[in-house]
C-alpha positions in Angstrom: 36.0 90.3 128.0 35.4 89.9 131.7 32.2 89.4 133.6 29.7 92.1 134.1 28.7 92.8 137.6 26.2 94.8 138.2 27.4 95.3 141.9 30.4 97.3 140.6 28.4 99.7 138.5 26.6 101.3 141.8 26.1 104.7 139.7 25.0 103.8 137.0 22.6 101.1 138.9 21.5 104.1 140.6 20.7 106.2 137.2 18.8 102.7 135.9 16.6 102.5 139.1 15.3 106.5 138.8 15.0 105.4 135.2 13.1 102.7 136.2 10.6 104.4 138.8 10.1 107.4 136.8 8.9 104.5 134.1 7.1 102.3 136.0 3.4 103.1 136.3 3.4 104.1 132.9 1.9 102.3 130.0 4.1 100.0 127.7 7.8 101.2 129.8 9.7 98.4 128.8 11.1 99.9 125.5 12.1 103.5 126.8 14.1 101.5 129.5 15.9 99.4 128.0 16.6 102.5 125.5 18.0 104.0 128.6 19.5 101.6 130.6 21.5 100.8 126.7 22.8 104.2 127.0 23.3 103.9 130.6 25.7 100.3 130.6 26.8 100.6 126.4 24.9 97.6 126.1 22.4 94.9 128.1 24.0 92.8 130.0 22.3 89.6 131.2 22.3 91.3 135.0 21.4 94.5 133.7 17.7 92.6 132.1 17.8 90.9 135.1 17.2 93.6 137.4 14.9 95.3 135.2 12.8 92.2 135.0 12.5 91.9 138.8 11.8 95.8 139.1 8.9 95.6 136.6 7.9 92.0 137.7 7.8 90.2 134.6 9.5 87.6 133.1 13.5 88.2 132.3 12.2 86.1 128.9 10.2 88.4 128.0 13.6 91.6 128.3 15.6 89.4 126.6 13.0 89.0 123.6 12.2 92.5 122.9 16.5 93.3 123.9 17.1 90.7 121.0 14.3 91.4 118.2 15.0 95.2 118.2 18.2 95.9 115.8 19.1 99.1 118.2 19.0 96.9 121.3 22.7 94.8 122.2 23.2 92.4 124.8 27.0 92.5 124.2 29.1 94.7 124.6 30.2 96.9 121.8 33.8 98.0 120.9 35.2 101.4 121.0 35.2 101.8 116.9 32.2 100.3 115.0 32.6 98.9 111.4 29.8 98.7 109.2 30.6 96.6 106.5 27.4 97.4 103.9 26.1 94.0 102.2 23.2 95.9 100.4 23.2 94.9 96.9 25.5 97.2 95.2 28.3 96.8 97.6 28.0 93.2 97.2 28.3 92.7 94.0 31.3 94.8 93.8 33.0 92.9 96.2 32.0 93.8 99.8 32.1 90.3 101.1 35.8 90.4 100.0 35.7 93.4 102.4 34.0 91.5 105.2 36.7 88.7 105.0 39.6 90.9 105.2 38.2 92.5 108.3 37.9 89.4 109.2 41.0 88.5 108.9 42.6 91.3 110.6 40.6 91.5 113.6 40.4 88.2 114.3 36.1 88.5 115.0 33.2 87.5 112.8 30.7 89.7 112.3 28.6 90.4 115.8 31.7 90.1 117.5 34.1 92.7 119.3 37.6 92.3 119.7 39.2 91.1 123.0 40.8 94.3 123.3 36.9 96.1 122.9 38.7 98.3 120.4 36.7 97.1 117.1 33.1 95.7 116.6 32.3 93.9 113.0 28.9 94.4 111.7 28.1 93.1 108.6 25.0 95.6 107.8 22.5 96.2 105.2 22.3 99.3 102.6 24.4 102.5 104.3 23.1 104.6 101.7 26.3 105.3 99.2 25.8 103.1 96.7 27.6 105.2 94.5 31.0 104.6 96.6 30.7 100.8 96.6 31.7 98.9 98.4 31.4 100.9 101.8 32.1 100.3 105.1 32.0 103.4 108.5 33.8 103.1 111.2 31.7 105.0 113.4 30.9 108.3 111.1 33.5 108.0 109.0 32.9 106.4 105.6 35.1 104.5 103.4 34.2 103.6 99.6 35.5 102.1 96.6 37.3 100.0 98.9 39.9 96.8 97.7 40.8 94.2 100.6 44.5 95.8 100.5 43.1 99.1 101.5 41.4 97.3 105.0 44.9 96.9 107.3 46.0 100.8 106.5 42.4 102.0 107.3 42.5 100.0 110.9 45.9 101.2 111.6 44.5 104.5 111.9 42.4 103.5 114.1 44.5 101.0 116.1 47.1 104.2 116.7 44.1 106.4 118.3 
């Protein structure tokens, strides 16, 4: 993935600094912008917490610690498709790590990751909720149980054609 520039992004720099003003004399702002500026950008860039940090003048440490302990926060970029691969108990013990290496496999990403062609992200996530359907993964909304590793290349295909 290439470089973000924040230079580049003039409208949506625009949208961040209203975002921003509208935040700033209120109490405890940082967390509804960086909520924003996330759905502004896809994610938080490094220049993105940068500029926030000088516009609220505090400490770009202190963005990137509250952008990295907060599970709905990312400070990279995301891919077009998100899969969920669930690690909860009952998807692991029937098998969803073999999951999670066959995804693996295919994409070419660990889990965190996003492909070089920002297509697919790998998460590797906790309890989804379908237990009964182990082991699950979603891609996106769409939910996939009882999976087997052979099942993994046919399910991205679908995806990969999009």
């Amino acid at each position: 993935m290439s470089r973000f520039i924040l230079a580049e992004h003039a409208e949506k720099l625009a949208e961040l600094n209203r975002i921003i003003d509208e935040y700033k004399g209120k109490e405890g702002p940082l967390m509804p912008i960086l909520t924003k500026a996330q759905e502004i950008f896809g994610y938080l860039p490094y220049e993105v917490q940068a500029h926030i940090a000088e516009a609220l003048d505090i400490p770009i440490s202190d963005i990137y610690g509250v952008a990295t302990f907060y599970s709905q926060f990312s400070v990279k970029p995301k891919g077009r498709y998100k899969i969920g691969v669930c690690m909860g108990t009952a998807c692991y013990v029937k098998g969803s790590q073999l999951i999670l290496n066959e995804l693996i496999k295919e994409l070419g990403v660990q889990p965190g990751d996003t492909t070089e062609d920002g297509r697919f992200t790998l998460e590797a996530t906790r309890c989804l909720g379908a237990c009964g359907l182990a082991p699950v993964m979603m891609i996106n909304d769409d939910v996939y149980g009882r999976l087997k590793p052979e099942d993994i290349k046919g399910i991205l295909d679908k995806y990969r054609d999009k």
